[in-house]
LUMPA-832836 format. One line per 3 residues: number of its first residue (from 1); their letters; for each residue x, y, z of C-alpha. Coordinates in Angstrom, 1 decimal. Layout:
N
NUM> a> X,Y,Z; ...
END
This chain:
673
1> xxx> -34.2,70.5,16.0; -34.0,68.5,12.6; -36.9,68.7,10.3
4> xxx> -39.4,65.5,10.4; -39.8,63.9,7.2; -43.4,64.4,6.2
7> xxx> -45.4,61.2,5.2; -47.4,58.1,7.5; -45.4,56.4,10.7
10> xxx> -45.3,54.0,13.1; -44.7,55.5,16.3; -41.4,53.3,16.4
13> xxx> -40.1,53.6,13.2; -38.2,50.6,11.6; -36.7,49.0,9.1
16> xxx> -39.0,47.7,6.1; -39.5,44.1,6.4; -38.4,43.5,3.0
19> xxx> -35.3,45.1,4.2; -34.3,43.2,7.4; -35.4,39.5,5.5
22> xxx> -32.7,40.5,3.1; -30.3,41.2,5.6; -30.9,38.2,7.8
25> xxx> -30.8,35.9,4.7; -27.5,37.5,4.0; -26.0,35.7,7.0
28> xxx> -24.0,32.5,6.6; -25.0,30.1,9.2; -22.5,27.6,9.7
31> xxx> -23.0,24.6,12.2; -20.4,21.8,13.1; -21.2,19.0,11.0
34> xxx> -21.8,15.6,12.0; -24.8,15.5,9.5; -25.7,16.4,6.1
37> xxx> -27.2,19.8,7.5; -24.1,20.4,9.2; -25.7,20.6,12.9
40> xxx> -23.8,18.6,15.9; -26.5,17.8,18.0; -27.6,15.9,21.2
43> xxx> -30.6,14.3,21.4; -33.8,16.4,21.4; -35.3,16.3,25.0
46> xxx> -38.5,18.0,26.3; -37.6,21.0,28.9; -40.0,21.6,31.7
49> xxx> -42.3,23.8,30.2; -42.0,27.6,31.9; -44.5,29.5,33.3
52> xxx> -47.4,30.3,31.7; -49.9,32.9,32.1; -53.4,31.4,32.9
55> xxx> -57.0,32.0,30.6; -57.5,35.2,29.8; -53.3,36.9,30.2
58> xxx> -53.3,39.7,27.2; -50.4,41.0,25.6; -49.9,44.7,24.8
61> xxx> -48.4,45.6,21.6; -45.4,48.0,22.1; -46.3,50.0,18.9
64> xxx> -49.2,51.7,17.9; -50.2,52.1,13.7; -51.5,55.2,12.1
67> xxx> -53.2,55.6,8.5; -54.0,58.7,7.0; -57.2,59.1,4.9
70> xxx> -57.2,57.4,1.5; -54.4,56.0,2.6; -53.9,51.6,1.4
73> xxx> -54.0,49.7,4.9; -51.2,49.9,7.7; -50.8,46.6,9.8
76> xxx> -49.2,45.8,13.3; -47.9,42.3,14.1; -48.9,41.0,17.6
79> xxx> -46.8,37.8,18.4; -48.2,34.4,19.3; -46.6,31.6,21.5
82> xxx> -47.3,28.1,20.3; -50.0,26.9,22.8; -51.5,29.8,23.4
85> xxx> -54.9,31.0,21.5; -55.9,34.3,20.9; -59.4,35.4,21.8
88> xxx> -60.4,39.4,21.9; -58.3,42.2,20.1; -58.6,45.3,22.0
91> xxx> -57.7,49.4,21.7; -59.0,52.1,20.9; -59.2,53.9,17.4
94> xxx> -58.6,57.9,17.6; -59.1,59.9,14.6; -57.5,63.1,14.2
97> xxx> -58.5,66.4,12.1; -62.7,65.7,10.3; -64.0,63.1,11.0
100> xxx> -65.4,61.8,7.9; -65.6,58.3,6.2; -65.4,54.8,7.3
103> xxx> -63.2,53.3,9.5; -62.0,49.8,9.3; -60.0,47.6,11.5
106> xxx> -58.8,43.7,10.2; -57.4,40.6,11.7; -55.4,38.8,9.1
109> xxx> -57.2,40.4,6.1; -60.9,39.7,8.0; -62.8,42.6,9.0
112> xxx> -63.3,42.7,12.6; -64.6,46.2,12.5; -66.3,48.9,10.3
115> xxx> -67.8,52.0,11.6; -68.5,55.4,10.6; -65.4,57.7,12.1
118> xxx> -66.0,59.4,15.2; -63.3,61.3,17.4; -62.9,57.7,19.1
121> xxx> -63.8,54.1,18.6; -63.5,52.0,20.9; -62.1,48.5,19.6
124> xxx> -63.4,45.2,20.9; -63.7,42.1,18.9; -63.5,38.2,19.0
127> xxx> -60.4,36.6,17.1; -59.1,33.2,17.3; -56.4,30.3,15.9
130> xxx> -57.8,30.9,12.9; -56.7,34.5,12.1; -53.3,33.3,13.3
133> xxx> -50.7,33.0,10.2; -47.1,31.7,11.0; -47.0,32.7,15.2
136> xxx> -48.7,36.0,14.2; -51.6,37.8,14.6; -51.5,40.9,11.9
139> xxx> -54.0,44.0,12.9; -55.2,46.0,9.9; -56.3,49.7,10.4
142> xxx> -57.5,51.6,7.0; -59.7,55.1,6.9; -61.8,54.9,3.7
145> xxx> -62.6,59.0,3.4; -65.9,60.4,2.3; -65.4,61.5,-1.4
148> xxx> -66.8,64.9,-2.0; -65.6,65.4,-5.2; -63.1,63.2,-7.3
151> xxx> -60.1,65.8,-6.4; -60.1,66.6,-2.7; -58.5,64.3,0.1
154> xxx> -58.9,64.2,3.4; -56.1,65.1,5.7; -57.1,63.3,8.6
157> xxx> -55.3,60.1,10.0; -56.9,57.1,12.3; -54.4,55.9,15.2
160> xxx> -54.9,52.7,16.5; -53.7,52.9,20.1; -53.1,50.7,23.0
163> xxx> -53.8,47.7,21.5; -54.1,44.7,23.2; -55.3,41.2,22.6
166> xxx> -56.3,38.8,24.9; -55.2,34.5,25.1; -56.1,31.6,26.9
169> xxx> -54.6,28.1,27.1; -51.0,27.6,28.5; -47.9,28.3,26.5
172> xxx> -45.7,25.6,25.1; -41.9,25.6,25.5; -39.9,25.5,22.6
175> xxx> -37.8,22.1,22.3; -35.1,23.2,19.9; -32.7,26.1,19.4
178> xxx> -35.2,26.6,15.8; -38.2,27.3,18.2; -37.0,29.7,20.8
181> xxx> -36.7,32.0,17.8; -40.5,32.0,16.1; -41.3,34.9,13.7
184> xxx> -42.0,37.6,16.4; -41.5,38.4,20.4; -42.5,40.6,22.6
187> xxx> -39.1,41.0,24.9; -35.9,39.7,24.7; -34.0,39.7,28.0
190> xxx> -30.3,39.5,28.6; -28.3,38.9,31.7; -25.1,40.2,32.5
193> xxx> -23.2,37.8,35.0; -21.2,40.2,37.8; -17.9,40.7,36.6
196> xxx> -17.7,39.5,32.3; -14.8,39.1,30.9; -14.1,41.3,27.4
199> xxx> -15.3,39.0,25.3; -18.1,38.3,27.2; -19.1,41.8,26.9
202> xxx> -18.6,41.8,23.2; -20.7,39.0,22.8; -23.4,40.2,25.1
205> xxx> -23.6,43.2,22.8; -23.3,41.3,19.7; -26.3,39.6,21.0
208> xxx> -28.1,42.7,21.9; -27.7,44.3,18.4; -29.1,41.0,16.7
211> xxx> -32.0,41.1,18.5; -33.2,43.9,17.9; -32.2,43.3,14.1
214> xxx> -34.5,40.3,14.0; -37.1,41.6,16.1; -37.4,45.3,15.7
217> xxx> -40.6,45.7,17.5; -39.7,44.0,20.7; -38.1,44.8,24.3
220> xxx> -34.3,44.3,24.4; -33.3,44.9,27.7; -30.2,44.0,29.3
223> xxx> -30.2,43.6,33.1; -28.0,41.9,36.1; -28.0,38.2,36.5
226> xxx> -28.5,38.5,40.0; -32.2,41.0,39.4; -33.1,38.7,36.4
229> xxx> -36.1,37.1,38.3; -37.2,40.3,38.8; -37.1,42.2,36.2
232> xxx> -38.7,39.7,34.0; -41.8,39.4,36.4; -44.7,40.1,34.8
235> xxx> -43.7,40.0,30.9; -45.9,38.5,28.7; -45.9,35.2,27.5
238> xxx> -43.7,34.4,24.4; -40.9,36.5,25.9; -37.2,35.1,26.0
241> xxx> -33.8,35.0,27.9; -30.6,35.0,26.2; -27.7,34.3,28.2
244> xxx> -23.7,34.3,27.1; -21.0,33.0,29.2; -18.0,32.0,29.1
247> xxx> -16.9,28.4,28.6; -12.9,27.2,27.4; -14.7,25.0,25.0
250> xxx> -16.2,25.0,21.8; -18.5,27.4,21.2; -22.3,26.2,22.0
253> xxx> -25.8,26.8,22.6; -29.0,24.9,24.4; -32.0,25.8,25.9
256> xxx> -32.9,26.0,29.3; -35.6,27.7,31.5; -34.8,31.0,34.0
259> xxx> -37.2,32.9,36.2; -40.5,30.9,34.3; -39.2,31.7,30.7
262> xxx> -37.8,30.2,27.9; -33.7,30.4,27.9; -31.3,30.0,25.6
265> xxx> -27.6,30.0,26.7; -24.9,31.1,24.0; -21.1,29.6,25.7
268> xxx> -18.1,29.9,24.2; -14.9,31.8,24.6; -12.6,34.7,22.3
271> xxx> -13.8,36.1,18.8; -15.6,32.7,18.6; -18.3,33.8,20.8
274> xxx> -18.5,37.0,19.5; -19.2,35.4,15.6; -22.0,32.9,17.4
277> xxx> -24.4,35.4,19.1; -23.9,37.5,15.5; -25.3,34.2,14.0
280> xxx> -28.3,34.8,15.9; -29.8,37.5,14.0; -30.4,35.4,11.1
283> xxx> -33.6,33.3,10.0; -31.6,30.2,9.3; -31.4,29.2,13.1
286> xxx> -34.1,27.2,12.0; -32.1,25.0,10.7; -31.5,23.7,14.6
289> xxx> -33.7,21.3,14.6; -32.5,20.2,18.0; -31.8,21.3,21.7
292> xxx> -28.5,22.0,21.4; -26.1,23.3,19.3; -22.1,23.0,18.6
295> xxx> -20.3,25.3,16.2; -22.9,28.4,15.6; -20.9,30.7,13.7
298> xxx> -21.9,33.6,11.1; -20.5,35.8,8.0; -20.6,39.7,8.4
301> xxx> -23.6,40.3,5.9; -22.0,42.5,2.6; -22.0,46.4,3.4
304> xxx> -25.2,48.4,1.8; -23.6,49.9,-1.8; -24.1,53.6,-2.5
307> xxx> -27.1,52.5,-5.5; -30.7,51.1,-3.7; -33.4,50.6,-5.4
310> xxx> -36.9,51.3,-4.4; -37.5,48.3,-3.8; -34.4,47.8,-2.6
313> xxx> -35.4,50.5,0.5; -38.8,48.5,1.1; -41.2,49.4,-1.5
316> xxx> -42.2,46.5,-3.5; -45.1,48.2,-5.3; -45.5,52.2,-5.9
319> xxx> -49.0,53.2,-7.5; -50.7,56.8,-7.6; -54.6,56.6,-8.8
322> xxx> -57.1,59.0,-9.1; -57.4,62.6,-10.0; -56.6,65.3,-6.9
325> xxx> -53.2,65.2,-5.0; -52.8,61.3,-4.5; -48.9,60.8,-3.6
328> xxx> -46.6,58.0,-1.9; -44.3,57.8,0.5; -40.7,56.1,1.2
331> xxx> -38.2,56.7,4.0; -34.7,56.5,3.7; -31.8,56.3,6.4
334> xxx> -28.0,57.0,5.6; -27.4,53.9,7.0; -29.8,52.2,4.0
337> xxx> -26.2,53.1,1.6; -23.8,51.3,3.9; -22.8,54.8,6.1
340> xxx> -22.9,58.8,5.7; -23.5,60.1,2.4; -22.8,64.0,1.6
343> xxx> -25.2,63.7,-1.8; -27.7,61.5,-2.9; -29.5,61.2,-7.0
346> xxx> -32.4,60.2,-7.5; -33.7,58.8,-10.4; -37.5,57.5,-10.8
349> xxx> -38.8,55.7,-13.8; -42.3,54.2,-14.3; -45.4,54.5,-16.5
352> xxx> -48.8,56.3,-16.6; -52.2,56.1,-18.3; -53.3,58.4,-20.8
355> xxx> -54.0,62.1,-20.0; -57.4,62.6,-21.3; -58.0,65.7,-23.8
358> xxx> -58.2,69.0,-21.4; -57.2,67.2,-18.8; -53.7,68.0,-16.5
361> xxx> -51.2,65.8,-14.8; -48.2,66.4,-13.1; -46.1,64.5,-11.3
364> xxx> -43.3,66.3,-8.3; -41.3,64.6,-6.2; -40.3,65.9,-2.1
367> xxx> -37.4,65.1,-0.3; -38.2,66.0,3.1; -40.9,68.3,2.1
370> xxx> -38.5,70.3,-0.5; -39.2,70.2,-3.7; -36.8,68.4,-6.0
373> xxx> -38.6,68.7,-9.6; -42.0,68.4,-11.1; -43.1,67.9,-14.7
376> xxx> -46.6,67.4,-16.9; -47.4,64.1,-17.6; -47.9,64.4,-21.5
379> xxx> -46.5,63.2,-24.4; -46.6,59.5,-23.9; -47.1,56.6,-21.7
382> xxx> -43.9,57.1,-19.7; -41.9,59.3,-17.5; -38.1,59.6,-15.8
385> xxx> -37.2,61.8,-13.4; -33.3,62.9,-12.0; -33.2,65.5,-9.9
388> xxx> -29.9,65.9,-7.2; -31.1,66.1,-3.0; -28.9,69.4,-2.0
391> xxx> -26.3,68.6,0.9; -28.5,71.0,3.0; -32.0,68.6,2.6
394> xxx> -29.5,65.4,3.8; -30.8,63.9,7.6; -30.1,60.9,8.8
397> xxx> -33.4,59.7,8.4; -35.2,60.9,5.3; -38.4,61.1,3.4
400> xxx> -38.7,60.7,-0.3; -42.5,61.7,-1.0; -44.0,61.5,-5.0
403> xxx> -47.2,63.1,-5.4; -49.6,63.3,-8.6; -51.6,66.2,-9.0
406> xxx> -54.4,65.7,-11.8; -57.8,67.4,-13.2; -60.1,65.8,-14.9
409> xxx> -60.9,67.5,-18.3; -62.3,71.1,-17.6; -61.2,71.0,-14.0
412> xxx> -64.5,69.5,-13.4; -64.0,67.6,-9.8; -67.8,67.2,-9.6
415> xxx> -68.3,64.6,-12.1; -69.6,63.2,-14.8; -69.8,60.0,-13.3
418> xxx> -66.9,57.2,-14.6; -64.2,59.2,-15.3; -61.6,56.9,-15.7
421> xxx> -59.0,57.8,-13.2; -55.8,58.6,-13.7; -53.1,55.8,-12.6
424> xxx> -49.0,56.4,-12.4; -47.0,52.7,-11.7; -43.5,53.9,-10.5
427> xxx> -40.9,51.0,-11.6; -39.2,50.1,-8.2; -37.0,47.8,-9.4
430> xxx> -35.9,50.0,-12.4; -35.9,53.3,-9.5; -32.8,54.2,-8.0
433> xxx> -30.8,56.8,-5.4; -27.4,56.6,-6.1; -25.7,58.5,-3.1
436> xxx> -22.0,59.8,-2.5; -20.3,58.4,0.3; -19.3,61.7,2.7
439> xxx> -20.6,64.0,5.5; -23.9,66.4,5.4; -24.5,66.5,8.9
442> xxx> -23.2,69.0,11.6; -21.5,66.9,14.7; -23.8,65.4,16.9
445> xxx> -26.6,62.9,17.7; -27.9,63.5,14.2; -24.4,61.6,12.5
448> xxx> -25.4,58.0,14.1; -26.1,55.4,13.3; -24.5,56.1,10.1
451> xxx> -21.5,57.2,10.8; -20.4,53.7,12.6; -20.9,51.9,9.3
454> xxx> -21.2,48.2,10.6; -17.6,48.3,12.8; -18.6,49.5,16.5
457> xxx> -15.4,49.7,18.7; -16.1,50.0,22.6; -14.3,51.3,25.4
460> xxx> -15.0,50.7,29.0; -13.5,53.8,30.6; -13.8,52.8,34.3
463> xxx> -13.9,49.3,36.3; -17.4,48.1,36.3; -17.5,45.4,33.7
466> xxx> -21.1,44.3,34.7; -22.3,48.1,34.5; -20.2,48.9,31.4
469> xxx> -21.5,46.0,29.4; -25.2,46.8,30.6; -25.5,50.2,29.4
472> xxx> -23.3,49.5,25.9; -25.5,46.8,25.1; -28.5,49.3,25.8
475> xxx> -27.1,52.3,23.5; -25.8,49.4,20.4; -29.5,48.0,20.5
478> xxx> -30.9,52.0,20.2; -28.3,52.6,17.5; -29.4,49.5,16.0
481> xxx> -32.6,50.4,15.4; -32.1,52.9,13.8; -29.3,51.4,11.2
484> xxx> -30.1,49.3,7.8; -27.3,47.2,8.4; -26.2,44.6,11.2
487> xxx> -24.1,46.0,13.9; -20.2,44.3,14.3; -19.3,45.4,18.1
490> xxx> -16.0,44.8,19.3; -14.2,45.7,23.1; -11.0,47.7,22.5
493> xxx> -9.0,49.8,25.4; -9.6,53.5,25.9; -6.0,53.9,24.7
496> xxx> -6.3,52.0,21.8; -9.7,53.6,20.6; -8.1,57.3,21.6
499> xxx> -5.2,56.7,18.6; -7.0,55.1,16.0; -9.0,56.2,13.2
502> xxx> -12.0,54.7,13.6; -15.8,56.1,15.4; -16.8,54.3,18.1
505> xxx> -18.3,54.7,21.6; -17.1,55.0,25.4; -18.7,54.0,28.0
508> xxx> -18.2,55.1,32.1; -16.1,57.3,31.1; -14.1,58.9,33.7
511> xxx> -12.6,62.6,33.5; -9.3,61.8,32.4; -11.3,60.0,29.3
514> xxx> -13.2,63.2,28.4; -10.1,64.7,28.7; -8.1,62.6,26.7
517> xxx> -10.7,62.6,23.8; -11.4,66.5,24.1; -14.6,65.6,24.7
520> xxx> -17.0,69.1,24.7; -18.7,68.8,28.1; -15.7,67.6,30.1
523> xxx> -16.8,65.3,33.6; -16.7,67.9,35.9; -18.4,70.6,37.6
526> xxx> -20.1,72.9,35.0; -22.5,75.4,34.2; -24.5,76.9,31.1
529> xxx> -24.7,80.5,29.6; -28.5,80.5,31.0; -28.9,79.3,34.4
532> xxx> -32.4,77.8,33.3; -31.0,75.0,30.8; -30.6,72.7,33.8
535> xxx> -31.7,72.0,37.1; -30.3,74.5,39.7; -27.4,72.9,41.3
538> xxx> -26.9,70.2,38.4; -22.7,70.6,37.8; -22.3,72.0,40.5
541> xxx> -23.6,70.7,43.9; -25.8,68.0,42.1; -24.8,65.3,40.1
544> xxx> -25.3,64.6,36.3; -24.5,62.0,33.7; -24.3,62.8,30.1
547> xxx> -24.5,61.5,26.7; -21.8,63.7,23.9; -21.9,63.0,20.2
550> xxx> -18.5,64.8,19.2; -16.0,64.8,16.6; -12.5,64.8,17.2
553> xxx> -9.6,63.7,14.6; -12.1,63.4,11.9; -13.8,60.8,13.7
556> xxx> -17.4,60.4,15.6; -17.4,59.2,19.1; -20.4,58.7,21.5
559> xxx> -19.3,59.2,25.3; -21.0,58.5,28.4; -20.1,59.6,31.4
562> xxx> -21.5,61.1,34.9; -20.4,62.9,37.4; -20.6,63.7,41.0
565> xxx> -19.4,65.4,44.0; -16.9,64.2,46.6; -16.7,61.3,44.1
568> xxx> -20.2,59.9,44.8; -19.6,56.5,42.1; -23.1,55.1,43.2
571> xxx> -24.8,58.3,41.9; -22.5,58.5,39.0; -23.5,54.7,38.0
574> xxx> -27.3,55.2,38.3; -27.1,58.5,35.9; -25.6,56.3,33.5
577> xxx> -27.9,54.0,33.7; -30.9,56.0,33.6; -29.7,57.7,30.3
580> xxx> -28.6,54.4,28.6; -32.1,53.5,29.3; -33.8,56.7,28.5
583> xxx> -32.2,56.7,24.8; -33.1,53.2,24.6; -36.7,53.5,25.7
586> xxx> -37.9,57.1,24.1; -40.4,57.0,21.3; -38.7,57.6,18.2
589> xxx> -35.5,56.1,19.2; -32.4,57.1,18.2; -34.3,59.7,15.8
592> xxx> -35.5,61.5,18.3; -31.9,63.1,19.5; -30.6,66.2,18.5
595> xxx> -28.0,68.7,19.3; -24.8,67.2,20.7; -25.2,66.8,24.7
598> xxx> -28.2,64.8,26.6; -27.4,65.1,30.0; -29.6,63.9,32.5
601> xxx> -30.7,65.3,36.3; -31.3,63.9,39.5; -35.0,64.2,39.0
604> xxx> -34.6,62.2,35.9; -35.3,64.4,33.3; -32.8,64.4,30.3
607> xxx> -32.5,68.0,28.7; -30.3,68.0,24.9; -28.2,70.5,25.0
610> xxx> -25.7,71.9,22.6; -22.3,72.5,23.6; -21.8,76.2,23.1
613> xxx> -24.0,77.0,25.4; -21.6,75.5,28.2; -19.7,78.0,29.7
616> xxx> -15.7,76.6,29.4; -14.5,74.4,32.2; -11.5,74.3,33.8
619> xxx> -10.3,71.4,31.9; -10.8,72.8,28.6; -9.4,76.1,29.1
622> xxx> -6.5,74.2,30.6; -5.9,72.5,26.9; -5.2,76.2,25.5
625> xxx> -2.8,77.4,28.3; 0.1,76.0,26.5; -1.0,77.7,23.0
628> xxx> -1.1,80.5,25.2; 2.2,80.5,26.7; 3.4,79.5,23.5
631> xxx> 1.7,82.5,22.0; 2.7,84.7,24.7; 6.1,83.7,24.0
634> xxx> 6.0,84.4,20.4; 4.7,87.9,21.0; 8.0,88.4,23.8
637> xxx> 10.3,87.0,20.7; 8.7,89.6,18.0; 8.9,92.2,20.9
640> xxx> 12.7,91.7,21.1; 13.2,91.5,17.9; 11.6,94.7,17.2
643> xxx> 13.4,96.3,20.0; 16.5,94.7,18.5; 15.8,96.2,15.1
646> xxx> 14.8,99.8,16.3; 18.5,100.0,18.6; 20.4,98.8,15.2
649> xxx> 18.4,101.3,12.7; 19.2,104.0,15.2; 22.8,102.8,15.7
652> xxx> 22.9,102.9,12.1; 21.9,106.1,11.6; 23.7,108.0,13.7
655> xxx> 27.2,106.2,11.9; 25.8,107.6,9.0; 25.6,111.4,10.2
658> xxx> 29.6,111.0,11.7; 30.3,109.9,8.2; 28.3,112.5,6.4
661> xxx> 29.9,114.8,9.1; 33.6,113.3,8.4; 33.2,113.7,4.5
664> xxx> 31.8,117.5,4.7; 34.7,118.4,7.3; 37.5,117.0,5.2
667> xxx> 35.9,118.5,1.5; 36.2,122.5,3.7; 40.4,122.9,4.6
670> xxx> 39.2,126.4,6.2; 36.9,124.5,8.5; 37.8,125.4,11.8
673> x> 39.7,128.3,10.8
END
């Protein structure tokens, strides 16, 4: 299993916000112009406003926020729709390891709570437009430790869990393209008509991967026109629909309503529409000031570059005060440098008070809980460390952790009372890792996202389009989580993707697929060293579907696949399914694969697996009979040959005796005699 960075989480890990505002800046949105903005437009016109949940609907927040003792304080962002008013924040508060300090809970900066910490707290206060900021209501969770002496810190961590927060009033249906996209959401859902045509399905998955760019927190799910009323039942207000279709004219967009919610319908046709529902992931829609829209179009944002900053990576500020262990973290993804690296320098600069007489200070910096250097801070007001991450430390999501360890002077932590602390400012601008583009994974799960880069080529291995497109559009949005930089999906045949260079994923694949990409768990019946890995039966009289993360011709290819006996396809289908939306719904995400097989069970249950513990099919020893035979054929040939060479030796040796022979009888005359 890989190692877990150490340091403070969400439960869902993303992207810093810093980080995905740069990225959806980076975007060129271009409109057809028939104004100075550049936006073709009809007239605005007021949609019949959707459903809305009556007084006293509450909306759960998908994610739950953590902060560890000491630690500055951790916020969640609840969305809210225009016309709705919040009125109670709920959840409940759970703090883990002693209990010890003061707990506090905010709404927008105002405290709504303060408590002494207990093993729970319940949370249950008032809010209301007022703590709203910009469509948002921001949560605030901070545990202020009891300080025993000036160089001890608490260990234990507050979780804020199950929050939920309560609305009345009705909500108010956006009137132009600018609206259906406010700050936050909590679902995105996207309808698949029954049989999409390739581009289509690339657009649908464009679409997919730009929403959950924009709105990394929310529900992307991608579902069946024909179940779209009811799958959406019962989401919570402020939820969209994003449909694509295909039209022979220019490319478009303009709201609508579907199944009570807010829709907005991307149509076009080619490459065209693929470049439109890209266009979606960045901030400047709001430039559509009206209904609807002719001429959306977008620019691939620029490729990460091997050098980031600090600040770059989401840390705007980096500050260490106080005398005990005090220390910061930052994570850092592969995908953060624009694709795999196989090294990675880093390089910290900054600035630190005075070290009082007899006092110590030192400053060491983690990656992933290994130690890359440490030094005393002495000798000045200013401090550079380089130290080099070994290939060996390199995940795909890592954890770069800088901790100050100071005494006061004597090592007295008890007082005297105003000791001026000591403070270390870490220069994020100034910071850098410089990385070497390159592998330092082994094959598998753990090599994506990064490994894609922003090109995703997709292959459809079987005949369900509608299927095909569903569960693709599932695993790009998982993969998209996890990656810094905006996905770029494209559909290519299985043939095409089979002789080309490039990684990219397959999806319902069939056997001759696996076979054709020498795929490790090939679709057919199997079965593992140790009869407990899977289910009884599964591979053999059960069906299965699976997820492989391979290499093969020094490329990475995701595969999905199923299969079942007497050619049961409706089983087959539903495995696939349920895995596409297993990866897409566990906590942790992508992150949370290993190994290089996740194959999944009729009862549901997705076991990861590696490989080498399958014992080899049919179809795989099958690939090796004709080294064999050519083998076997080359052992025949040196056989001969050998033969050949011990018949001449001996043939040769005997011609010598009758010559020895000849020459000894003619050098005696009386021979014979």
């Amino acid at each position: 299993m890989p190692q877990t960075p150490a340091g403070p989480h969400l439960h869902r890990l993303s992207r810093p916000h810093p980080v995905r505002i740069l990225l959806a800046c980076a975007a060129t949105l271009t409109l057809a112009t028939v104004s100075a903005l550049g936006i073709a437009a009809s007239p605005a016109t007021a949609l019949p406003a959707p459903g809305a949940p009556a007084d006293g609907a509450a909306v759960r927040a998908s994610s739950s926020v953590s902060a560890l003792a000491g630690q500055a304080e951790q916020t969640i962002v609840v969305p809210v729709t225009a016309g709705l008013e919040p009125t109670r924040v709920k959840g409940t508060i759970a703090v883990s390891g002693k209990p010890e300090g003061t707990v506090r809970a905010t709404v927008n900066g105002r405290v709504v709570l303060e408590s002494n910490a207990a093993a729970t707290i319940a949370l249950d206060q008032a809010v209301s437009n007022a703590d709203v900021v910009g469509q948002q209501l921001t949560v605030g969770l901070q545990f202020v430790p009891v300080t025993h002496t000036m160089c001890v810190v608490s260990n234990a961590t507050a979780t804020l869990n199950n929050l939920q927060v309560d609305f009345s009033g009705t909500a108010k249906a956006p009137t132009t393209v600018g609206e259906f996209f406010p700050a936050s959401v909590p679902a995105v859902v996207l309808p698949v008509p029954a049989d999409p045509g390739a581009d289509v399905s690339a657009a649908i998955m464009t679409a997919s991967a730009a929403m959950a760019q924009r709105y990394p927190d929310a529900a992307i799910t991608t579902v069946p026109e024909a179940e779209l009323e009811m799958r959406t039942a019962g989401l919570p207000a402020g939820s969209r629909i994003l449909s694509v279709v295909a039209d022979q004219g220019g490319t478009a967009t303009k709201l609508a309503t579907a199944a009570g919610l807010p829709q907005l319908v991307l149509s076009g046709h080619d490459d065209e529409l693929r470049t439109a529902a890209r266009a979606l992931a960045s901030d400047k829609t709001a430039l559509a000031v009206t209904s609807s829209v002719t001429g959306l179009t977008s620019a691939l944002p620029a490729a990460a570059g091997l050098t980031q900053s600090l600040k770059d990576l989401g840390s705007t500020t980096l500050k260490l005060s106080g005398y005990g262990t005090p220390q910061s973290y930052v994570g850092v993804t592969q995908s953060q440098f624009g694709g795999p690296v196989s090294s990675v320098k880093v390089q910290l600069k900054g600035t630190h008070t005075a070290v009082p007489d007899n006092a110590q200070a030192q400053l060491s910096v983690f990656w992933n809980d290994y130690l890359l250097s440490s030094r005393n801070l002495d000798g000045g007001d200013t401090f550079t460390v380089e130290a080099d991450v070994p290939a060996g430390q390199l995940q795909a999501r890592n954890g770069l952790r800088i901790r100050l360890a100071a005494l006061p002077a004597g090592g007295d932590c008890n007082g005297p009372a105003g000791v001026m602390p000591m403070e270390v400012t870490v220069d994020t601008s100034g910071s850098t890792l410089t990385a070497v583009r390159g592998g330092s994974t082994k094959a598998g799960f753990a090599r994506f996202p990064q490994v894609l880069g922003q090109s995703v080529p997709v292959a459809f291995g079987d005949g369900n389009a509608q299927a095909n497109t569903i569960n693709a559009a599932t695993l790009v949005a998982s993969l998209q989580r996890g990656s810094a930089s905006l996905l770029e999906t494209k559909v290519v045949g299985i043939d095409s993707l089979a002789g080309s260079t490039e990684s990219g994923i397959v999806v319902g694949a069939t056997a001759e697929d696996a076979n054709k990409l020498s795929a490790p768990l090939r679709l057919a019946e199997f079965r593992t060293i140790s009869p407990d890995d899977v289910e009884f039966g599964v591979g053999a009289s059960a069906p299965y579907g699976v997820l492989e993360a391979f290499e093969q011709g020094g490329r990475d290819l995701l595969l999905l696949g199923a299969w079942a006996p007497e050619g049961d396809t409706a089983a087959a289908g539903t495995l696939q399914a349920s895995l596409a939306s297993h990866v897409g719904g566990v906590e942790g995400g992508w992150a949370s694969l290993s190994r290089n097989l996740l194959v999944t069970q009729p009862s549901g249950t997705p076991v990861l697996l590696e490989s080498n513990v399958v014992v080899p099919q049919k179809a795989v020893t099958d690939d090796y009979r004709p080294y064999a035979w050519w083998i076997a054929g080359a052992v025949v040939v040196l056989g001969l040959a050998y033969a050949a060479r011990t018949v001449l030796l001996r043939r040769r040796a005997r011609a010598a005796r009758a010559y020895v022979d000849a020459e000894q009888a003619a050098g005696n005359p009386d021979h014979g005699n």
